[in-house]
MIDOSE-1310 file (N, C-alpha, C; in nm, 2 decimals, decimal comma, always signed):
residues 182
xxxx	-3,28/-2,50/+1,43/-3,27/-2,53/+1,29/-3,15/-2,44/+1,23; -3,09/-2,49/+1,11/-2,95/-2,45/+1,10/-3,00/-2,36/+1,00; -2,90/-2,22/+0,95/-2,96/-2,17/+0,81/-2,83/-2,19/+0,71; -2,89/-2,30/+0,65/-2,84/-2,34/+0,49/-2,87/-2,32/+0,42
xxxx	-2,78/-2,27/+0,31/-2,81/-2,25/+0,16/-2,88/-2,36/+0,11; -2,96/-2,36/-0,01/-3,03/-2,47/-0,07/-2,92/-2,54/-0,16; -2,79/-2,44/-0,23/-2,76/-2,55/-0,27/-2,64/-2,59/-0,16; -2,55/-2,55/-0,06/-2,52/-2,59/+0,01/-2,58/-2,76/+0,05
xxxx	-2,70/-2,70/+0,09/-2,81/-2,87/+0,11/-2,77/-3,00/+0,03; -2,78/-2,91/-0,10/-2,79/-3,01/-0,23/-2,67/-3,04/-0,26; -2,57/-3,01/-0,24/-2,43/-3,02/-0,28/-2,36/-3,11/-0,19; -2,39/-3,10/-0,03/-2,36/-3,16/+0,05/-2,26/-3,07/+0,12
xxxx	-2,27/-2,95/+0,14/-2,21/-2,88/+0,25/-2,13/-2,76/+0,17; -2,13/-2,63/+0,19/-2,05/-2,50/+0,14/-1,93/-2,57/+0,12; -1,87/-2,65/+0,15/-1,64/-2,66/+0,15/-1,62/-2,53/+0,15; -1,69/-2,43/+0,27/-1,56/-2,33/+0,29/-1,51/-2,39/+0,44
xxxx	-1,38/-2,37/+0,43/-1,31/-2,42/+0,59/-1,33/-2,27/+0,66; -1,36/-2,29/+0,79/-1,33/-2,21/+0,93/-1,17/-2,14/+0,89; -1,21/-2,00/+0,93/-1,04/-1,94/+0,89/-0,98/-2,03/+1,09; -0,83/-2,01/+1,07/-0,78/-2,05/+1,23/-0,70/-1,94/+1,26
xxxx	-0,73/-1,95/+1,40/-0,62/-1,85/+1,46/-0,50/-1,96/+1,58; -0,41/-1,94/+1,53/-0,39/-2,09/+1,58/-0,25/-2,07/+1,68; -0,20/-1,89/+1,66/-0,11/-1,86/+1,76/-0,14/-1,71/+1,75; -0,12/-1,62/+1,89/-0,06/-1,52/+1,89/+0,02/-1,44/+1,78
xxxx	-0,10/-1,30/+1,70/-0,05/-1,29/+1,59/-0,10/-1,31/+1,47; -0,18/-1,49/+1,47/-0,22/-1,52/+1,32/-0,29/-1,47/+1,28; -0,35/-1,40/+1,19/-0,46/-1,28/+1,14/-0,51/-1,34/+1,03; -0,65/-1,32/+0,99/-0,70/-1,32/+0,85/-0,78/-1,21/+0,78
xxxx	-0,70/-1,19/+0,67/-0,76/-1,08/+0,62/-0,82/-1,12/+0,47; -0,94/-1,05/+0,40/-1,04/-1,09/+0,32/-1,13/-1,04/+0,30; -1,21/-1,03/+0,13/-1,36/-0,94/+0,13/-1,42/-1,02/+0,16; -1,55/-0,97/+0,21/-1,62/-1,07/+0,29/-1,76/-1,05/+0,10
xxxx	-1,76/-1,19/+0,09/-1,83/-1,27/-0,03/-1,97/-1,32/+0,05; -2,06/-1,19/+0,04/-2,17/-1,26/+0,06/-2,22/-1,20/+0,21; -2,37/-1,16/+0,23/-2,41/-1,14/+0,30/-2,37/-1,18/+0,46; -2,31/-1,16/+0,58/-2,25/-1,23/+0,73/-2,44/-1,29/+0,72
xxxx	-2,45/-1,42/+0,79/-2,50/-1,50/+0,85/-2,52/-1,50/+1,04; -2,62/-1,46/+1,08/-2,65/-1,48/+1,21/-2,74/-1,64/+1,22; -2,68/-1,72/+1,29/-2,75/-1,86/+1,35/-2,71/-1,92/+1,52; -2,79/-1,96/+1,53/-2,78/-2,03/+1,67/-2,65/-2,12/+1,67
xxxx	-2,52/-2,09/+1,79/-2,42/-2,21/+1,85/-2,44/-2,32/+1,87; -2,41/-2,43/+1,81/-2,43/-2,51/+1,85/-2,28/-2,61/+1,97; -2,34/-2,68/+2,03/-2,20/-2,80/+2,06/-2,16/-2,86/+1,99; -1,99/-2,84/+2,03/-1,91/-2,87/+1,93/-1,93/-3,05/+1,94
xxxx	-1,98/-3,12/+2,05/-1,95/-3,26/+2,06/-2,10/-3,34/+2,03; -2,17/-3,25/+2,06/-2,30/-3,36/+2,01/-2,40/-3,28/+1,97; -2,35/-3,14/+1,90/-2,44/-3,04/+1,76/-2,60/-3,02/+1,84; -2,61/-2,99/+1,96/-2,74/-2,97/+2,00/-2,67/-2,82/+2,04
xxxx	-2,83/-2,76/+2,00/-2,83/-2,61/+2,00/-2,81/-2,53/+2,14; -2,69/-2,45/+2,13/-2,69/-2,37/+2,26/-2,73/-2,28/+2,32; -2,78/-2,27/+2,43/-2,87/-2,14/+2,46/-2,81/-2,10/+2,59; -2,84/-2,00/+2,68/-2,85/-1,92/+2,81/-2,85/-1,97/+2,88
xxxx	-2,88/-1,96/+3,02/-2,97/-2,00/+3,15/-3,07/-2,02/+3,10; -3,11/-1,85/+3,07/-3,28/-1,79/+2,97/-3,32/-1,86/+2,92; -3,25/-1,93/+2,84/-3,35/-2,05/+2,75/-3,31/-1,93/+2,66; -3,27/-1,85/+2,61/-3,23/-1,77/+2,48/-3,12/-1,85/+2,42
xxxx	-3,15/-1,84/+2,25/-3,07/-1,90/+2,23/-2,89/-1,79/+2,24; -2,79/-1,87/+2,21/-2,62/-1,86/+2,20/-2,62/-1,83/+2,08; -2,58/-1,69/+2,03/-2,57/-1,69/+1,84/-2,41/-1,66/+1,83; -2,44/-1,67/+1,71/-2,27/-1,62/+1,65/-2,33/-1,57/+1,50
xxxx	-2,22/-1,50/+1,46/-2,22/-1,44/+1,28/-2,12/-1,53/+1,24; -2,14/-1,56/+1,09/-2,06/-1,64/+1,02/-2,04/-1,51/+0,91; -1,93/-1,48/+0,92/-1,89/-1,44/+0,76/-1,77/-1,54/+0,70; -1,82/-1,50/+0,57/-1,76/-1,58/+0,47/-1,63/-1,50/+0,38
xxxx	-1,51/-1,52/+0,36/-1,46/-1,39/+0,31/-1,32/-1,48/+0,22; -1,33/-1,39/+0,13/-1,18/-1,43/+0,01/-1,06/-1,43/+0,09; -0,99/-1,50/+0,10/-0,85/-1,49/+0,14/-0,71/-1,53/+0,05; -0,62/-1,49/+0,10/-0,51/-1,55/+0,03/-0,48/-1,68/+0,10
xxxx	-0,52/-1,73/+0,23/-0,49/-1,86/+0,28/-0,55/-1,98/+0,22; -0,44/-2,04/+0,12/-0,50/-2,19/+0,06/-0,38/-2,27/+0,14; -0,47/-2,36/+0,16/-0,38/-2,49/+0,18/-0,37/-2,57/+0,08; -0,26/-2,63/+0,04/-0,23/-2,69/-0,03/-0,23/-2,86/-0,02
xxxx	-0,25/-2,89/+0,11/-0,30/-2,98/+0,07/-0,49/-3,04/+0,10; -0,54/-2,92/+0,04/-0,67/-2,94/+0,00/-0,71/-2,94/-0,11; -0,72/-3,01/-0,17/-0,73/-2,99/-0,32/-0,87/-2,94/-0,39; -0,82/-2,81/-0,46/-0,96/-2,73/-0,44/-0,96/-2,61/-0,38
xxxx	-0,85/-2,59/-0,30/-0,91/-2,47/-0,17/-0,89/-2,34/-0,29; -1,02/-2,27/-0,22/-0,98/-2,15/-0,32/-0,94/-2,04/-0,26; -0,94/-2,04/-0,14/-0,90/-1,96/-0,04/-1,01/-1,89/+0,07; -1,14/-1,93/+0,03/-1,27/-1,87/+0,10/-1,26/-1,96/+0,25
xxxx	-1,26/-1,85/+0,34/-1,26/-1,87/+0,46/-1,40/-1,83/+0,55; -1,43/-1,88/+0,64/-1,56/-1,84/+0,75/-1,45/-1,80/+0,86; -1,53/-1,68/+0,92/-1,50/-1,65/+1,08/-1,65/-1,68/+1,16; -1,62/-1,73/+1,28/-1,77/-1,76/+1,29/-1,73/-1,61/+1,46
xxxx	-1,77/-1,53/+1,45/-1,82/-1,38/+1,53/-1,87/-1,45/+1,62; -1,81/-1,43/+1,77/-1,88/-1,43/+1,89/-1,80/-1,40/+2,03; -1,83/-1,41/+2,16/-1,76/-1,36/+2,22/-1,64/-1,19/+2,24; -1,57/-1,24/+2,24/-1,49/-1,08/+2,24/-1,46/-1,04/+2,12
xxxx	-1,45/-1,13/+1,98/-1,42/-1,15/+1,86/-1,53/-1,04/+1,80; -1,65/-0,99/+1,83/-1,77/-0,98/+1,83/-1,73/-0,83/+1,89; -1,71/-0,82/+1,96/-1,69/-0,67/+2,04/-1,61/-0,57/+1,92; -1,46/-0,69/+1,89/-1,30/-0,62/+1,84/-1,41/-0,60/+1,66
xxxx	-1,49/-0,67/+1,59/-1,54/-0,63/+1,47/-1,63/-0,50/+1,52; -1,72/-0,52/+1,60/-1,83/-0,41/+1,60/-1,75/-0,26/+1,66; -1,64/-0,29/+1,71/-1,53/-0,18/+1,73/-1,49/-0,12/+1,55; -1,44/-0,25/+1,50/-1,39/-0,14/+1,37/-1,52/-0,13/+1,27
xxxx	-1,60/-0,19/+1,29/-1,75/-0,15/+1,21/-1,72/+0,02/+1,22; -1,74/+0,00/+1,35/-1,81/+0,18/+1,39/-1,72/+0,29/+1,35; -1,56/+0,23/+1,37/-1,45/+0,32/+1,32/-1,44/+0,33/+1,14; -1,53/+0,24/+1,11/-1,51/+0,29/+0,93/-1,64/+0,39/+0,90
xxxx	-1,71/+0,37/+1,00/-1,84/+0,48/+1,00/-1,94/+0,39/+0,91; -1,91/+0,25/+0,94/-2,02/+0,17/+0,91/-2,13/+0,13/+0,98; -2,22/+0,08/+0,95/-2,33/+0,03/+1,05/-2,37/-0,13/+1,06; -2,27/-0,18/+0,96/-2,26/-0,37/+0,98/-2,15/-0,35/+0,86
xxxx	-2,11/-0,51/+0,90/-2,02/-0,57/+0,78/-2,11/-0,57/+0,65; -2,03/-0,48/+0,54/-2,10/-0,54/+0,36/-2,03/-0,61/+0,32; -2,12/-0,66/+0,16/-2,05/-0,76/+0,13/-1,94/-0,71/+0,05; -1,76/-0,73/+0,03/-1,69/-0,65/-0,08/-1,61/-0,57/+0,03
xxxx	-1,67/-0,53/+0,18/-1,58/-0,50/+0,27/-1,48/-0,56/+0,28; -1,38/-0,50/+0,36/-1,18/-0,55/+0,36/-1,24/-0,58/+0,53; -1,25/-0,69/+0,59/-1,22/-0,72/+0,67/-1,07/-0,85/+0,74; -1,00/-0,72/+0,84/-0,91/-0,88/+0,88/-0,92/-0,87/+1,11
xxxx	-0,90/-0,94/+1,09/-0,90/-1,01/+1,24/-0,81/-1,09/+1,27; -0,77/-0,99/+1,38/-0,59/-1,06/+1,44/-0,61/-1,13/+1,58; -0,58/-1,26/+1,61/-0,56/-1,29/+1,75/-0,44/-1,21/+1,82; -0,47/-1,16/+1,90/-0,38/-1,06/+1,97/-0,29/-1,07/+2,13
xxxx	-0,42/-1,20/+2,21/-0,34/-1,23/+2,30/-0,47/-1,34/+2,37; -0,41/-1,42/+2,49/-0,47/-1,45/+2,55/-0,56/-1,41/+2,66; -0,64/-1,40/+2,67/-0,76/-1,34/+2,77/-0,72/-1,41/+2,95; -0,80/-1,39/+3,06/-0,77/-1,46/+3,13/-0,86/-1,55/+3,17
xxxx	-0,80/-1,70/+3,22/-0,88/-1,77/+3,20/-0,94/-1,80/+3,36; -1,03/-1,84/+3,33/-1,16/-1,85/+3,44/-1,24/-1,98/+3,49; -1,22/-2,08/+3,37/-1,27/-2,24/+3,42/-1,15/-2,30/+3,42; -1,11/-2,36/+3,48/-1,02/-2,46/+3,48/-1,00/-2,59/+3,39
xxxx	-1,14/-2,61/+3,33/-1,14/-2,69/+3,24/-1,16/-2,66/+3,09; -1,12/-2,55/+3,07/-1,14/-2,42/+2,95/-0,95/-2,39/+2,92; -0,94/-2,37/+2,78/-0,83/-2,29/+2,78/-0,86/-2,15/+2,80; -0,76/-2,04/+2,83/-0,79/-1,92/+2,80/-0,88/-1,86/+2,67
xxxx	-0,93/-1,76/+2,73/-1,00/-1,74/+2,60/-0,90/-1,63/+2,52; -0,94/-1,63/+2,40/-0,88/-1,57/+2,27/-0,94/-1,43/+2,23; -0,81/-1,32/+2,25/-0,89/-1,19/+2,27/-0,80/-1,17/+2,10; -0,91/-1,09/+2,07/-0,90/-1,03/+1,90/-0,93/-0,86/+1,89
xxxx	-0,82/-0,85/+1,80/-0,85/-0,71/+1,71/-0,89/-0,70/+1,58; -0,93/-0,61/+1,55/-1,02/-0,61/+1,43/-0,99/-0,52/+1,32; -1,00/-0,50/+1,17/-0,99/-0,37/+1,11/-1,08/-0,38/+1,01; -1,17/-0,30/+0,96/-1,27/-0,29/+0,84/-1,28/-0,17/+0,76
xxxx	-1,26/-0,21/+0,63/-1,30/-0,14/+0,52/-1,42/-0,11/+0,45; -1,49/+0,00/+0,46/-1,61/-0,04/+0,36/-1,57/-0,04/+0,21; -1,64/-0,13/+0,10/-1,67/-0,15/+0,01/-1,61/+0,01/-0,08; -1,52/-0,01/-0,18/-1,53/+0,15/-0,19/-1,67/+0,18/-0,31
xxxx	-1,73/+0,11/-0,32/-1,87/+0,13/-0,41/-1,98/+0,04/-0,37; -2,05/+0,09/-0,30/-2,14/+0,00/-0,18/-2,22/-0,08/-0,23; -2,32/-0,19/-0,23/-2,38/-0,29/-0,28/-2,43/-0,24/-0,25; -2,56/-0,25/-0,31/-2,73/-0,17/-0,31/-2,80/-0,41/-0,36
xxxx	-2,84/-0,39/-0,25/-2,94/-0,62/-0,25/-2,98/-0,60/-0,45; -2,97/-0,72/-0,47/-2,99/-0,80/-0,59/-2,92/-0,72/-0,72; -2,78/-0,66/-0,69/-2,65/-0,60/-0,76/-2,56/-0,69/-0,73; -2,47/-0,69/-0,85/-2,34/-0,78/-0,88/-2,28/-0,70/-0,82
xxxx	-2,21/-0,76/-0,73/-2,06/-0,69/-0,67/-1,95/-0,63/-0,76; -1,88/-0,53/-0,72/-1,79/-0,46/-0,85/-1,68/-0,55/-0,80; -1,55/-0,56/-0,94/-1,47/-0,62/-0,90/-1,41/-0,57/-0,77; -1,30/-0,64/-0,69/-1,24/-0,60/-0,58/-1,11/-0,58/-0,60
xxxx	-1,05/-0,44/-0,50/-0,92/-0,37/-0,56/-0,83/-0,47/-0,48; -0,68/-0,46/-0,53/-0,62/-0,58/-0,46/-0,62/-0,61/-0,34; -0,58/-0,70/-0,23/-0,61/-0,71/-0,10/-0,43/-0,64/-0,04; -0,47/-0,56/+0,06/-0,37/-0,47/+0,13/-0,31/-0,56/+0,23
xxxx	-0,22/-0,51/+0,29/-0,14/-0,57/+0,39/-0,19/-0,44/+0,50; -0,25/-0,50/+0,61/-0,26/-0,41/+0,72/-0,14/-0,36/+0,77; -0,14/-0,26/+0,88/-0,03/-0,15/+0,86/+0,04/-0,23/+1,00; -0,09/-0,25/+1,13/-0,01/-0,29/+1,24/+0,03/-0,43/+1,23
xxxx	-0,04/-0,53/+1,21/+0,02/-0,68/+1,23/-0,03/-0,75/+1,05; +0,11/-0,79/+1,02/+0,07/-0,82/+0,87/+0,03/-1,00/+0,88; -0,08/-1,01/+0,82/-0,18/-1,14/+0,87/-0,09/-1,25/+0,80; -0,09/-1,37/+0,85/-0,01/-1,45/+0,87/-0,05/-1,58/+0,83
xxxx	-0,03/-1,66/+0,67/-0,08/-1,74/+0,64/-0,06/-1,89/+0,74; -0,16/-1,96/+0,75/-0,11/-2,03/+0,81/-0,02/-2,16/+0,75; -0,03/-2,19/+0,62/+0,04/-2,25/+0,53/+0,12/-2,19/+0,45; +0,20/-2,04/+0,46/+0,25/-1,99/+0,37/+0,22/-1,90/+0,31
xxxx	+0,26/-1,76/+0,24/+0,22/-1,66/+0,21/+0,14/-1,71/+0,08; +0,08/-1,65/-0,04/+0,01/-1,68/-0,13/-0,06/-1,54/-0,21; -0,03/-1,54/-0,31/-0,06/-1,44/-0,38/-0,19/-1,40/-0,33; -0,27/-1,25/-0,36/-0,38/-1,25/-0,30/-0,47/-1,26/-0,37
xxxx	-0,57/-1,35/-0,32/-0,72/-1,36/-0,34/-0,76/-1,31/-0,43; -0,86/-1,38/-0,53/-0,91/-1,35/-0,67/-1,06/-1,36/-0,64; -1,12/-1,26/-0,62/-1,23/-1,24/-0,59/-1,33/-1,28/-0,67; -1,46/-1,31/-0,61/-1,53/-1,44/-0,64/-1,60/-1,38/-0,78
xxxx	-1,64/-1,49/-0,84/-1,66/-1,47/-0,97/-1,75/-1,40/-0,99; -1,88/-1,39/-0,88/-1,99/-1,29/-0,88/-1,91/-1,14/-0,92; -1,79/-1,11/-0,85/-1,74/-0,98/-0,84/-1,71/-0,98/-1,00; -1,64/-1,08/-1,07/-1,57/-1,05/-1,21/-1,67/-1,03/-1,33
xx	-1,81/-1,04/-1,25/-1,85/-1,03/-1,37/-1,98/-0,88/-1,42; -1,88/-0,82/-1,30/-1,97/-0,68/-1,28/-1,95/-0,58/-1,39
């Protein structure tokens, strides 16, 4: 079973796009809007749920986060991007978790995530896998559950690799309205 929002349901699907990492380099950086989401992998070709050998299910984290990447030709885009957290991607976050002296992603954190290089690859019928680094900010005024988010201070440019629109630089990110109205 999937975990969707109700009005997601009713609306007919969140319209946040998947952020992409689409070369060596391309980075997304963004407060993450909203609680990260843990749910079961599914297949990408026929959406049946993935599991183990174990029979355990394959998870991943979905966070949701403000970005400056709009595409322009989406009409609409407001810049809210998903990372969907798994494999090494999963390691390179829970690495900068622990370096900001946090204990999970919050919501209002500065999270960005750089693809950094290719991994090596192992199936033949697989591309390489996609190895990632990570950096996180905590919130500088922490959410305490059923609090409006304070507004958010402007979005930084990381120091080692500066994240890389994939359509074009773009003013940064106007944090979601929940935040504006703290």
């Amino acid at each position: 079973m999937t975990d969707m929002q109700a009005d997601d349901f009713l609306m007919g699907g969140s319209g946040v796009q998947a952020a992409r990492f689409e070369r060596i380099g391309s980075a997304v950086t963004g407060y993450i809007s909203g609680k990260p989401k843990v749910q079961q992998m599914t297949d990408f070709t026929t959406s049946e749920p993935l599991t183990w050998p174990n029979g355990e299910p394959k998870l991943q984290m979905i966070v949701t986060m403000a970005t400056d990447q709009v595409d322009p030709a989406v009409e609409g885009d407001d810049g809210m991007r998903r990372i969907y957290v798994k494999g090494q991607m999963k390691k390179a976050v829970a690495d900068a978790v622990r370096q900001a002296g946090a204990r999970g992603l919050e919501e209002g954190g500065l999270l960005t995530v750089t693809y950094v290089r290719d991994g090596r690859k192992t199936n033949p019928k697989f591309k390489a896998p996609k190895e990632y680094s990570a950096t996180y900010q905590r919130p500088a005024v922490p959410v305490l559950p059923d609090e409006p988010t304070p507004t958010a201070p402007p979005m930084p440019q990381p120091a080692a690799v500066a994240p890389q629109a994939v359509w074009g630089q773009q003013p940064a990110p106007q944090a979601p309205s929940a935040w504006q109205n703290a």
